[in-house]
C-alpha positions in Angstrom: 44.6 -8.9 -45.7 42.5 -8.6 -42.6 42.5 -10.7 -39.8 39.7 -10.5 -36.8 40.3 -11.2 -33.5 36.7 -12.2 -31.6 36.3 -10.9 -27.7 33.4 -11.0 -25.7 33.3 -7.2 -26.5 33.2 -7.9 -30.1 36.6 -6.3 -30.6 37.6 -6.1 -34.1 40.7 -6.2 -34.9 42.9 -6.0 -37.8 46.7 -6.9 -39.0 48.6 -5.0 -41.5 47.5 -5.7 -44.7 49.9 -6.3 -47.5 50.1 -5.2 -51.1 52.8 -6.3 -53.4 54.3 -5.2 -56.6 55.5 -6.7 -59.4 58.4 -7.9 -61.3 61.4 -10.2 -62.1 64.4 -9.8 -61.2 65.8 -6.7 -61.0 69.5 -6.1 -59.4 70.5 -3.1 -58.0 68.1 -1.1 -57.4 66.9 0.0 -54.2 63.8 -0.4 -52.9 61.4 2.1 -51.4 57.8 0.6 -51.7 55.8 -2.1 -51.3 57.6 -5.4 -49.9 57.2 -9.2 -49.4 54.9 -11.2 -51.2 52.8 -9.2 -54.4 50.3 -11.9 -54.9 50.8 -12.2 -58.7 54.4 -15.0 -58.1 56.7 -12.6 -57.4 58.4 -10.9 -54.2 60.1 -8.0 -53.1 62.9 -7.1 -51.0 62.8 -6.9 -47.4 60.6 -10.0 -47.3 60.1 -8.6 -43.7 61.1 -5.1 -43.3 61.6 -5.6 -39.5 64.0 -6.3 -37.5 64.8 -10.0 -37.9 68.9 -9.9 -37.7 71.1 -13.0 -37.1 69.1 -15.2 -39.3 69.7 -18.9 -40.1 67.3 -21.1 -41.8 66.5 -24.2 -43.0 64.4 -26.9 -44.7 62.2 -30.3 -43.1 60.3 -31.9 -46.0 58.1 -29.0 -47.1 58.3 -26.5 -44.4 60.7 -23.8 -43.8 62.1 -22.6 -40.3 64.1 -19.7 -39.6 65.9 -18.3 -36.2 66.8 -14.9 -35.3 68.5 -13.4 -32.5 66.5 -11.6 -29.9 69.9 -10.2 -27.4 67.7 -9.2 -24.4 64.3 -9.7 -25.2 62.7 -12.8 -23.1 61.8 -15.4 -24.0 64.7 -15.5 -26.5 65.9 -16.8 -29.9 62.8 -16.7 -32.3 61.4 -19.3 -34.3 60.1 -18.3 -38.0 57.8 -20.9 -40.0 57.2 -20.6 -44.2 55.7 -22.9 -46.7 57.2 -20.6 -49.6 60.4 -18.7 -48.1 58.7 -15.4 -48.5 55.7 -15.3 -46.1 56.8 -16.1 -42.7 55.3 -16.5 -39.1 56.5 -16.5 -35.9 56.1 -19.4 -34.2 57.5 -19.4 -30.7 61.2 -19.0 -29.1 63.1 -21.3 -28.1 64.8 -19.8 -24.2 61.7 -19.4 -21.9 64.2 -18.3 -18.6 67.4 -15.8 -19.8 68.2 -16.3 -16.1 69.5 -19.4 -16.8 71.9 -18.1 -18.8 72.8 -15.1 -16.6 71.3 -13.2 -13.9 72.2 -10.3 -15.5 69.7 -10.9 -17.8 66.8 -10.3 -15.0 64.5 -7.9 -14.3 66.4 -6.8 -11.0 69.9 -6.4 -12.8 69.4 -5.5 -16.3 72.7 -5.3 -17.5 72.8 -7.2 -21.1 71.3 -4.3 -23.2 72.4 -4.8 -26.7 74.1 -8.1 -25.8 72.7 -11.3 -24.7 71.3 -13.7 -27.2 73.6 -13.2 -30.8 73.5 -15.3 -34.1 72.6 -19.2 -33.7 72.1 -21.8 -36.4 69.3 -24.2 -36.2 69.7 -28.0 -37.5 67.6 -31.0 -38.2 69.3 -34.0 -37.4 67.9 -37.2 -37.0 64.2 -36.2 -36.1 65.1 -33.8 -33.5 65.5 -29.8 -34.0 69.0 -28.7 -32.7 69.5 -25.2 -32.1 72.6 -23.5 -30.9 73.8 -19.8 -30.2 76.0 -18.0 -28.6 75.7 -15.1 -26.2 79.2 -12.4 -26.0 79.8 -12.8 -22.2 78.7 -16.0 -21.2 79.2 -18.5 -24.5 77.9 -21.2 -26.3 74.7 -22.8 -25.7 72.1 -25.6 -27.2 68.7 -26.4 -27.1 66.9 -29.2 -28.9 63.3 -30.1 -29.9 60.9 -32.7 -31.7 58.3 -29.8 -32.4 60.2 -26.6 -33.6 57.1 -24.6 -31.9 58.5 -26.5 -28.1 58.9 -26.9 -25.8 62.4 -26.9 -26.0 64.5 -29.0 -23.8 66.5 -27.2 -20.8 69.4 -25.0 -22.2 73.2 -27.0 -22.1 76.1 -24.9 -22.3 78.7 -25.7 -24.7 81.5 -23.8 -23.7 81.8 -21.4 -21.6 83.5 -18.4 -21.7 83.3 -14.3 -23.4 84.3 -13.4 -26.6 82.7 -16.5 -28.5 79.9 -15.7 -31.3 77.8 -17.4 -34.3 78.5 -20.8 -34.0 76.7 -23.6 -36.6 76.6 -27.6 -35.7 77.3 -29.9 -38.3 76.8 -33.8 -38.3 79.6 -35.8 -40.7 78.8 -38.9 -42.2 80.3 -40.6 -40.4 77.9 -39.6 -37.6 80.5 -36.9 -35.8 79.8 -33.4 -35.0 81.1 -30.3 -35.2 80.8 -26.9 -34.2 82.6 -24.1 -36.3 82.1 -20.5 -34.2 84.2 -17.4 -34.2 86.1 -15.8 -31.1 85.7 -11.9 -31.7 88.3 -11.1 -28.5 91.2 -13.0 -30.4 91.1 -11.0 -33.8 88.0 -13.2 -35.0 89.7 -16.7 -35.2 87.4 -19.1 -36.5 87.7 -22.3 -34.6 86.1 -25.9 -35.6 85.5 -27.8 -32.5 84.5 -31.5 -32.3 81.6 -32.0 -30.4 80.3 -34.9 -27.7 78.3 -37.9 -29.1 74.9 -36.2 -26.9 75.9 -32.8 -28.8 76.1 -30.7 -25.4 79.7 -30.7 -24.9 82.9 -30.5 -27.2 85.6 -33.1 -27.0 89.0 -32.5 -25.6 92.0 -31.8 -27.6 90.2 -30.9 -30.8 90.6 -27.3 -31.6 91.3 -26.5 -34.8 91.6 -22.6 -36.4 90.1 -22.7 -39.8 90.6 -19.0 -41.0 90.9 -15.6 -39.1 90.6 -12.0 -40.8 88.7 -9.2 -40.2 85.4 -9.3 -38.4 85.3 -12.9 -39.3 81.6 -14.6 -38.0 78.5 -15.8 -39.0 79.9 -19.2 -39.8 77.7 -21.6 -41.4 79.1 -25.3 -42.1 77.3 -27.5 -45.1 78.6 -30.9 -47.4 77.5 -30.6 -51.4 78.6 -33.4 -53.1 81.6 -34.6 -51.2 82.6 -31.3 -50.6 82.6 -29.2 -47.5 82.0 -25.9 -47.7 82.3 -23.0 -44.9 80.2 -20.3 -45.1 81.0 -16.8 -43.0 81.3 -13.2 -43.5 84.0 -11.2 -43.3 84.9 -6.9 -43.2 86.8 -6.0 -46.9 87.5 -2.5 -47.9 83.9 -2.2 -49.6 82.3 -3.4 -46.2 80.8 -6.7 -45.4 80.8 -9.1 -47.6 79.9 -13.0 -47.4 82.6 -15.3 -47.9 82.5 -19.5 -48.7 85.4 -21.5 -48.3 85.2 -25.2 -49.9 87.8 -28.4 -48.7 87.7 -32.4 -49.4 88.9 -32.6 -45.9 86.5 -30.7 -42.8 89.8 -29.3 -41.2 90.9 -28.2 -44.6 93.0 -26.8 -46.4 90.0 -24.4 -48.0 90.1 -22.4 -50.9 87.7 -19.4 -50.5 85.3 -17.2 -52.8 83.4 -14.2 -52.6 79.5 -14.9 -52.7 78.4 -11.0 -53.2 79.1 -7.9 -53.7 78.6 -4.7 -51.3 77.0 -1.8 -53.7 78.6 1.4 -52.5 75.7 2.9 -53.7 73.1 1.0 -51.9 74.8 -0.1 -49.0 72.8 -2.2 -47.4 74.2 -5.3 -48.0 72.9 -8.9 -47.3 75.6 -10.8 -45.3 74.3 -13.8 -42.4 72.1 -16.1 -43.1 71.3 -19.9 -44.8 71.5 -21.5 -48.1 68.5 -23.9 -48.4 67.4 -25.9 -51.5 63.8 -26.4 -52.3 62.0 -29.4 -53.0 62.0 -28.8 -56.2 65.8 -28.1 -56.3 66.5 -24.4 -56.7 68.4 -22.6 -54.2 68.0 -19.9 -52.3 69.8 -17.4 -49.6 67.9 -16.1 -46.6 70.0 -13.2 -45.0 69.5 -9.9 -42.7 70.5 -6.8 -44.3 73.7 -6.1 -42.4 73.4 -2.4 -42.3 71.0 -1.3 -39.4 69.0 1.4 -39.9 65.6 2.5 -37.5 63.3 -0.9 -38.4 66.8 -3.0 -37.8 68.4 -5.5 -39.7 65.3 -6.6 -42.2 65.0 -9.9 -44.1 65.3 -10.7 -47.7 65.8 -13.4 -49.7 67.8 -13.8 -52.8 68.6 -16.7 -55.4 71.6 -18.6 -55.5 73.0 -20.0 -58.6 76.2 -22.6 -58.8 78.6 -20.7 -60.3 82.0 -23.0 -61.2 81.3 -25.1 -58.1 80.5 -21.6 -55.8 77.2 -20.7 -54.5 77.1 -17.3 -55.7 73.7 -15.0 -53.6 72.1 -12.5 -56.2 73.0 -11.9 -59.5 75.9 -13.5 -61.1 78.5 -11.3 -62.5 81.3 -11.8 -65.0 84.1 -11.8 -62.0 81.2 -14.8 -60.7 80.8 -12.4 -57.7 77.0 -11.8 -56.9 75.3 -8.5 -56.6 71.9 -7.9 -54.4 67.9 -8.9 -55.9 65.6 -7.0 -54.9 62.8 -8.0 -57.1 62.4 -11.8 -58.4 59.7 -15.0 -59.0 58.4 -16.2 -55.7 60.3 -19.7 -55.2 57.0 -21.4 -54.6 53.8 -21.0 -55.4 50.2 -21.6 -54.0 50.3 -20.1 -50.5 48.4 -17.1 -49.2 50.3 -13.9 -48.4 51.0 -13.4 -44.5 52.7 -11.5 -42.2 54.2 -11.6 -38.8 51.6 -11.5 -36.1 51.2 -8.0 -34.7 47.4 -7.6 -33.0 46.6 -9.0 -29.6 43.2 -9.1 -28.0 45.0 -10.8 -24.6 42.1 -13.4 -24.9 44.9 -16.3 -24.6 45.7 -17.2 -21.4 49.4 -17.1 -23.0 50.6 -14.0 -25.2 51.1 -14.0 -28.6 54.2 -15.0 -30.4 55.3 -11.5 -31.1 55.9 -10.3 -28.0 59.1 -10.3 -26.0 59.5 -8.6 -23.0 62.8 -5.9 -22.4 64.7 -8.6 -20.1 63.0 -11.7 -17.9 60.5 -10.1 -16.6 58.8 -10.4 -13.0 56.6 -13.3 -13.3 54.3 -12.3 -10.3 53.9 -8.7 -11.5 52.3 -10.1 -14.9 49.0 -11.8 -16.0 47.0 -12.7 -18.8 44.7 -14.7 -15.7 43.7 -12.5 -13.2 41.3 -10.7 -15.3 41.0 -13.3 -18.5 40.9 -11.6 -21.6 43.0 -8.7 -20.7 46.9 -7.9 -19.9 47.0 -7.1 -16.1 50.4 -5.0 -15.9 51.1 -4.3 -12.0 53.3 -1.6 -11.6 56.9 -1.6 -9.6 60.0 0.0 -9.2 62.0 0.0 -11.9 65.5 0.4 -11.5 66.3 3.8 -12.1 63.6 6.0 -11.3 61.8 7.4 -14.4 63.7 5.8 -16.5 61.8 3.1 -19.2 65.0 1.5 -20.1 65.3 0.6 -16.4 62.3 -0.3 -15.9 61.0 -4.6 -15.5 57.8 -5.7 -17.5 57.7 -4.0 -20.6 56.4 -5.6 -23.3 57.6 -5.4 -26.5 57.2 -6.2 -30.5 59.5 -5.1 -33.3 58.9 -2.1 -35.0 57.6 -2.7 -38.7 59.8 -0.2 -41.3 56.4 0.8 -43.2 55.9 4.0 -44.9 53.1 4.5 -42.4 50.8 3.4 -40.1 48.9 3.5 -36.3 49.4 1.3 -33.0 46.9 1.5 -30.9 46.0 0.2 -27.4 42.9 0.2 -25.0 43.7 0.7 -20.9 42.0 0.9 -18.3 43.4 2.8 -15.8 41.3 2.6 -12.6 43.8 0.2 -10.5 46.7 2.9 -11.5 48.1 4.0 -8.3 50.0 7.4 -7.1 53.6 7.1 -8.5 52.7 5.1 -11.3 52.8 5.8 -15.3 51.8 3.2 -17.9 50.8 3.7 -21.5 52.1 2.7 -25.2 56.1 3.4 -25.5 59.2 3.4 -28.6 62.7 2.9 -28.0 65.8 2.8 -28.8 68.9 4.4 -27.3 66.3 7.2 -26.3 62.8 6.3 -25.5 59.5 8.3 -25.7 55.9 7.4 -24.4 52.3 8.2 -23.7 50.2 7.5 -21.2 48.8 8.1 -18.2 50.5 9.2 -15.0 48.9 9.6 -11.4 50.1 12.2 -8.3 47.8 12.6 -5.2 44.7 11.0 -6.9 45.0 12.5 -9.9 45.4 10.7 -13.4 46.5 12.8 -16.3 47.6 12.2 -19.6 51.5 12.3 -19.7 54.1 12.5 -22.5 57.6 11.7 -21.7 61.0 12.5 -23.9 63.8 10.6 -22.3 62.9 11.3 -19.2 61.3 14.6 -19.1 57.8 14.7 -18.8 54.9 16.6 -20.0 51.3 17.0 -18.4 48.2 16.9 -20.4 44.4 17.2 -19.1 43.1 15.4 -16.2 41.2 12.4 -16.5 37.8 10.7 -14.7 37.7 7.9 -17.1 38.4 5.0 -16.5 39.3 4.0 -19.9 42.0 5.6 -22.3 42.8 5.0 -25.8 46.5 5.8 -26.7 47.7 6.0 -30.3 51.3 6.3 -31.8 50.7 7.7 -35.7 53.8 6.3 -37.4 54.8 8.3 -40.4 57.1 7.7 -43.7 60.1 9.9 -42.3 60.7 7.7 -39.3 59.3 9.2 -36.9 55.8 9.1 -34.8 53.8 11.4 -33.0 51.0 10.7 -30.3 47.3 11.0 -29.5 44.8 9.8 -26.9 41.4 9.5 -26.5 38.3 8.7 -23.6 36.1 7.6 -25.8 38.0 5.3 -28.1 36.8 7.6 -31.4 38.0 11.1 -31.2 41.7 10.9 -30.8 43.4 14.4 -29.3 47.1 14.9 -30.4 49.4 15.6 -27.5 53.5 14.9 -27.5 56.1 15.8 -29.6 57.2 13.6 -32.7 59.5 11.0 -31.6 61.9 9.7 -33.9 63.0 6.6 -34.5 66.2 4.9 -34.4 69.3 2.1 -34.2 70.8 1.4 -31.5 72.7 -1.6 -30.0 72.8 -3.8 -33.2 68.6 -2.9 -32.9 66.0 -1.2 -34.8 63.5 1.0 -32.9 60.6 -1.5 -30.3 56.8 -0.4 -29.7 56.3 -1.9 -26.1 53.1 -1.2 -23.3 54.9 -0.6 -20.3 54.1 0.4 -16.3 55.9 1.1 -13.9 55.6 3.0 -10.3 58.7 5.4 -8.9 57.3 5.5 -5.4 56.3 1.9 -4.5 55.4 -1.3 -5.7 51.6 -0.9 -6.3 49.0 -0.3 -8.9 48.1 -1.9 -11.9 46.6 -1.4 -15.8 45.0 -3.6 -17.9 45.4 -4.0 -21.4 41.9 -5.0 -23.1 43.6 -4.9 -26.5 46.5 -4.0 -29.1 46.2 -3.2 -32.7 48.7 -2.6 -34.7 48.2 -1.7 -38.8 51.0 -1.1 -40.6 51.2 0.5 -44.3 51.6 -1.9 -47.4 55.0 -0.1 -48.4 58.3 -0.4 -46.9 60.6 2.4 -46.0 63.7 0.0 -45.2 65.7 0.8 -48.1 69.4 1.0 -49.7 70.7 4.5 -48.8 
């Protein structure tokens, strides 16, 4: 698949294509090739093989919405869309200003890194979109919604407090609510609150622990047929595994099953997520893989069959434990295959869904305006000099875990000021970047390994192309070019890798160690990502 983007330059520019393979359902095996959608009615796992952790989903007639975490990244909390469960796009966020959840979470403090924004469950309930999440030091928080694309209303916290995580709502019926949520700093008790009739506040004197064990969270509440049934995950000797418990009464007493199984083998087990039925009436499980490797926590979805009144995700065995899917029938057909958007020409005068900038960013340092149909990026101080992790503005999408592929973008470089670098940037933990430095006048093409730079040829034009060449062994390495067709390696090969519950980011980024001045301006991004998946079971 190709997709154009029109500029008054007559940009072209293409998204990832994607090529499928074939098969039914095959369990246990790992999977090391082509992913998503195949385009003959079936799918492979990762569905995504990106990092889309923390997921939650759900269905409104015939459309499909999923949420996923964001920790950090502004604005926060994505918003997924499907028609089939197995193509997905992104379709906005719903947290515009992490201030107002903490300042720490601001371009001048930056001190959330790995935290913020966790797991959140996202409800329909009586025409409106409800979504609420929790954050590790600050608490519980909702947002609501008539369009699931926003605007969302102004964020209500909950309850306040650290140590709270993956909470779900749940509306009785009866009409009451509930909010079931897990308190990692007491030994991961699992707590089912009663919440306020306007849903933004919990009601005194009900506070009731349903379970606690080991790593206890991503608690999901449902009601099947009279029954109520608590989905969560907890840590067992083979790893983590998801857990349902099932009660005639919401409070309980619950008896409790194991969904799936964790293959020592594989080891990359599914584990959060939601159970949805189709239209139709088949049921189905979309989860993260819980074990993180460079593209993150990637999403798959697997079948669920009833099993003696259980749920069971994957393959059923004789012990009526399930085991992971990697291969199976598409859930609905009819839909064309698509992706995640990637590309951006910057001819909106908003950006594109996919990006999320490293912590609220400094509004007046930022424009899509100034200079329509470009990214202006002025240039300031970041926090810690020369470091990118410190550093305000940079813009970021996820890293796609593709056996290959280029990102590209187009700068022009003649408002770039002494002090300044700016270019095309991974991270992690570590970060690495290329781009384009000035000193005294003087613009050169810089690489930079955590820190340390390296100087390549001057440069007189005012236009540079910079390239990261991702490879199959997780791991890029660099090139640039003046003329936007011969490409000059320069850099060492950066590789990729997890780090605080995330997979690797590709960002453009400036900043400017001796002052608050200069700018770059980003004509375009292009991103093209292979049609086979590294993400795997290792």
């Amino acid at each position: 698949m190709v997709r154009c983007v029109t500029k008054k330059r007559a940009v072209f520019v293409a998204i990832a294509s994607i090529v499928l393979i074939a098969s039914n359902v095959l369990a246990d095996q790992g999977n090391r090739g082509p992913w998503g959608d195949r385009g003959d009615g079936t799918f492979v796992n990762p569905i995504l093989p990106a990092d889309y952790s923390d997921l939650d989903a759900i269905r409104v007639g015939s459309d499909f919405y999923a949420i996923s975490s964001t920790f950090q990244y502004s604005p926060g909390l994505l918003i997924l869309h499907s028609r089939d469960l197995v193509n997905w796009q992104i379709l906005g966020h719903v947290v515009v200003d992490l201030t107002k959840i903490s300042p720490e979470m601001n371009w001048d403090r930056m001190h959330r890194q790995g935290r913020g924004i966790w797991a959140g469950s996202i409800r329909h309930h009586h025409g409106t979109f409800c979504v609420y999440f929790g954050t590790p030091d600050e608490g519980y928080f909702v947002s609501t919604s008539t369009n699931p694309a926003g605007p969302w209303t102004p964020l209500a916290q909950v309850l306040r407090g650290g140590g709270w995580d993956d909470c779900c709502p749940f509306w009785d019926d009866d009409g009451q609510g509930y909010l079931v949520g897990s308190c990692f700093k007491d030994n991961y008790k699992i707590h089912l609150f009663k919440l306020t009739p306007d849903g933004k506040g919990l009601v005194p004197g009900f506070d009731h622990v349903l379970h606690q064990a080991k790593g206890r969270e991503a608690s999901k509440l449902y009601k099947w047929n009279g029954l109520y049934y608590h989905f969560f995950s907890e840590v067992k000797a083979e790893g983590r595994v998801p857990m349902m418990g099932r009660a005639r009464n919401i409070s309980g007493p619950y008896e409790y099953h194991q969904l799936s199984r964790v293959n020592p083998r594989l080891d990359r087990e599914p584990n959060q997520g939601g159970i949805i039925q189709t239209e139709k009436g088949d049921w189905w499980f979309v989860t993260h893989q819980g074990t993180g490797s460079y593209e993150g926590r990637t999403m798959c979805l697997l079948p669920v069959t009833w099993h003696d009144g259980w749920p069971i995700i994957g393959t059923v065995a004789a012990d009526g434990i399930g085991g992971m899917v990697w291969r199976a029938k598409k859930p609905i057909d009819g839909f064309p295959i698509g992706s995640p958007q990637t590309s951006d020409a910057f001819d909106s005068p908003t950006l594109g869904a996919q990006w999320e900038w490293n912590y609220q960013p400094r509004a007046e340092k930022w424009s899509l305006t100034e200079r329509p149909g470009f990214l202006r990026l002025h240039a300031f101080k970041p926090l810690v000099p020369g470091n990118l992790l410190k550093a305000g503005n940079t813009l970021t999408q996820r890293l796609m875990g593709t056996s290959g592929g280029t990102a590209t973008v187009k700068l022009e470089v003649s408002g770039i000021a002494d002090g300044q670098a700016a270019g095309l940037c991974h991270y992690g933990n570590r970060y690495a970047w290329l781009g384009v430095t000035q000193t005294n006048g003087v613009k050169r093409i810089t690489y930079c390994d955590n820190g340390v730079q390296s100087f390549g040829a001057t440069i007189d034009s005012p236009t540079v192309w910079l390239r990261s060449v991702i490879s199959d062994a997780a791991s890029t390495t660099w090139a640039f070019s003046l003329d936007g067709t011969k490409f000059t390696p320069f850099g060492k090969t950066y590789r990729f890798e997890w780090a605080n519950y995330r997979g690797d980011r590709l960002g453009i980024f400036s900043y400017n160690d001796a002052a608050d001045a200069g700018f770059v301006d980003a004509d375009w991004f292009h991103y093209e990502m292979a049609a086979t998946s590294t993400a795997k079971s290792r």
